[in-house]
C-alpha positions as CSV (number, residue, x, y, z in Angstrom):
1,X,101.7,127.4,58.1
2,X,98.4,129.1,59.3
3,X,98.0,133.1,57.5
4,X,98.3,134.5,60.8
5,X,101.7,133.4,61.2
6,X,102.6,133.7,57.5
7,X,101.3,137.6,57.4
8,X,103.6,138.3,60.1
9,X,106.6,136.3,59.0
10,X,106.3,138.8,55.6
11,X,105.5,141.7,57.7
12,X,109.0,140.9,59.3
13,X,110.8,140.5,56.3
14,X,109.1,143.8,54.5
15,X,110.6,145.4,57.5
16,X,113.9,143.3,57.4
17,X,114.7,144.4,53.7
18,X,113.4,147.6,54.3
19,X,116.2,148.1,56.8
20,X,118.9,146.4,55.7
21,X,118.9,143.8,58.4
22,X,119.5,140.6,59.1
23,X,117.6,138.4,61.6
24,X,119.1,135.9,64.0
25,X,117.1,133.6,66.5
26,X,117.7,132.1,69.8
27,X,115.2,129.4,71.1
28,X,114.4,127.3,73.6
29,X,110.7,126.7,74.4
30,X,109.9,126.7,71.1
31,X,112.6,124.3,69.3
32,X,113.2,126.5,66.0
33,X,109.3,127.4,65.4
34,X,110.8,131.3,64.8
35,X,113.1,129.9,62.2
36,X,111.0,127.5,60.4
37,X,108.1,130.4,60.1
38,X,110.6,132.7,58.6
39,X,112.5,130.1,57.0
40,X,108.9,129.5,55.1
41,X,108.5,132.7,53.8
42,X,109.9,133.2,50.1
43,X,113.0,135.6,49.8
44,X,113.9,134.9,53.7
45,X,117.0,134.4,52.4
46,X,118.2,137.7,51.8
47,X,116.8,138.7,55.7
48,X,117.4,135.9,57.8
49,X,121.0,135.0,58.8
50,X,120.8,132.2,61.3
51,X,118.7,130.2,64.4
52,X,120.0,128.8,67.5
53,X,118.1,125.8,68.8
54,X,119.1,126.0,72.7
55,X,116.6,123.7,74.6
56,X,119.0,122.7,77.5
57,X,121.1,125.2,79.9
58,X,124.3,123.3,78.5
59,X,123.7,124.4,74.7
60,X,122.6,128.1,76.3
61,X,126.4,128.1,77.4
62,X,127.6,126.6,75.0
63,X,126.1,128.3,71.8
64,X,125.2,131.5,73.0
65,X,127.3,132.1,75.9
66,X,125.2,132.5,78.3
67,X,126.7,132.6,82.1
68,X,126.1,129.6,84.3
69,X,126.1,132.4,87.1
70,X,123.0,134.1,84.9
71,X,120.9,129.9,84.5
72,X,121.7,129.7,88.1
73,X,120.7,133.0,89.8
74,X,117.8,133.6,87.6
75,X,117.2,130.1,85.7
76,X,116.6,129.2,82.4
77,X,113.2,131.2,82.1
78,X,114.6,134.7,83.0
79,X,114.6,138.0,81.3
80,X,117.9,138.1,82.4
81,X,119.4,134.5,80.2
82,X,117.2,135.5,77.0
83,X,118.7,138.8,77.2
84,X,122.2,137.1,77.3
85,X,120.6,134.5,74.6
86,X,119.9,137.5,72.2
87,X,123.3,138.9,72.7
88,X,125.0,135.5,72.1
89,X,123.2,135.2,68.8
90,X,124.4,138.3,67.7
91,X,127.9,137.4,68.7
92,X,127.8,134.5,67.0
93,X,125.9,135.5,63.9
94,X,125.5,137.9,60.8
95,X,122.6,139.8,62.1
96,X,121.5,142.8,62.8
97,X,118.8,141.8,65.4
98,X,118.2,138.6,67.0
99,X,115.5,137.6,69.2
100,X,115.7,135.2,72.0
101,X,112.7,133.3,73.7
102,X,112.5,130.4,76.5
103,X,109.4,129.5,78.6
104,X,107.4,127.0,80.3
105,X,105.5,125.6,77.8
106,X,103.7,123.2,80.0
107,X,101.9,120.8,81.1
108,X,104.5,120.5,83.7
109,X,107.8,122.8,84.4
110,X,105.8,125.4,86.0
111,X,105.8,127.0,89.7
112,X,104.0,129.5,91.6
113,X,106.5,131.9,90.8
114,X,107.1,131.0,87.0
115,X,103.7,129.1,86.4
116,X,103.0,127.4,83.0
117,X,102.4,129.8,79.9
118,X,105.1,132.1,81.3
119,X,107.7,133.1,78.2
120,X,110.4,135.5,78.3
121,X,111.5,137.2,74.9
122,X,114.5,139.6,74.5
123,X,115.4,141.3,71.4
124,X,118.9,143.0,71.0
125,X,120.4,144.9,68.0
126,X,123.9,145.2,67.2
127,X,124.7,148.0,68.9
128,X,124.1,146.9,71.7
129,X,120.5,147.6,72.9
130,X,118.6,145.0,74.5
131,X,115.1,144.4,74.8
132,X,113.6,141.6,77.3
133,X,109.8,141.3,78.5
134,X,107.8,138.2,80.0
135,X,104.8,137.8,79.1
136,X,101.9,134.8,80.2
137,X,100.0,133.1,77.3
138,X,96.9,130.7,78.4
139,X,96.9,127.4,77.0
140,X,98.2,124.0,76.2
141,X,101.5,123.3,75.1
142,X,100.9,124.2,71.6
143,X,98.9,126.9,72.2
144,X,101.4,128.6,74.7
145,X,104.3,127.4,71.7
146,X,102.0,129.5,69.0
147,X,101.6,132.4,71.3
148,X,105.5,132.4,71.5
149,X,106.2,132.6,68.2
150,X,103.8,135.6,67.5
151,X,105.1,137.3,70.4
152,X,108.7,137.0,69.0
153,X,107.8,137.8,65.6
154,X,105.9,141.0,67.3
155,X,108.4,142.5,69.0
156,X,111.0,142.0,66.1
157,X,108.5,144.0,64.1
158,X,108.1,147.0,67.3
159,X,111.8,147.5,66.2
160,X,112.1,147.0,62.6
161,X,108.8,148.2,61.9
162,X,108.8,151.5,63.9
163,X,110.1,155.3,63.1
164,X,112.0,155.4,66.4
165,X,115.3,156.8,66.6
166,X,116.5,152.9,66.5
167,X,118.1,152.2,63.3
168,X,121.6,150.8,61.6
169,X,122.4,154.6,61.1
170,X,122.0,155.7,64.8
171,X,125.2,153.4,65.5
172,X,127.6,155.7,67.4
């Protein structure tokens, strides 16, 4: 594993432990990168729970529960089915906050309107917030795979890592 992602999977625990959470994943476009980088990172026991490897729309309803109304109005590459990918790794996990990613990795799969590079990532804490974004990496395959790992492992870290009224003790 390169340092970049190594000094961010650490950053995530440090903020992990710190809280008292417990990280779930959801993937698709990346095929359990999120889990093996945390996975990698000594003492990831104690802060990662679980990771969902959900490449096709049948293991997205199956696993994760994820509506075939959602994969069919908005497809697999929505904001809309990682937010319900986040949620249904929370459902069906330990953790405190999951994160969720699918994309077009490339070199095919892409459109004008979802061209190639274009990830969505949701996070969602147990109490119910949820947090999807798209975002558009440049890239080959790899490149666009890396990109979505770091993105993941970012926005895990906005919420774990901030002092934002989010925490485990705002929970009505």
């Amino acid at each position: 594993m390169d340092n970049t992602l190594e000094h961010l999977s650490a950053r995530v625990g440090e903020a992990l432990t710190r809280k008292g959470w417990m990280l779930g994943t959801a993937e698709s476009c990346t095929g359990g990168w999120i889990a093996e980088v945390v996975t990698a990172t000594a003492g990831s026991s104690t802060w990662f729970d679980r990771g969902f490897i959900t490449y096709s729309n049948a293991a997205k309803i199956d696993m994760l529960d994820v509506g075939t109304g959602t994969l069919a109005a908005h497809g697999a590459v929505s904001e809309a089915t990682v937010a319900e990918m986040a949620a249904g790794a929370l459902k069906h996990s330990l953790a405190s906050i999951t994160v969720a990613v699918s994309g077009i990795a490339g070199p095919g799969g892409g459109s004008a309107a979802k061209p190639v590079g274009t990830v969505c990532i949701a996070t969602a804490l147990r109490w119910g917030d949820v947090f999807p974004t798209t975002r558009h990496f440049d890239g080959d395959r790899e490149a666009v795979r890396r990109q979505t790992v770091i993105a993941a492992l970012e926005e895990v870290l906005r919420l774990t890592d901030s002092d934002s009224s989010i925490s485990a003790s705002s929970v009505p």
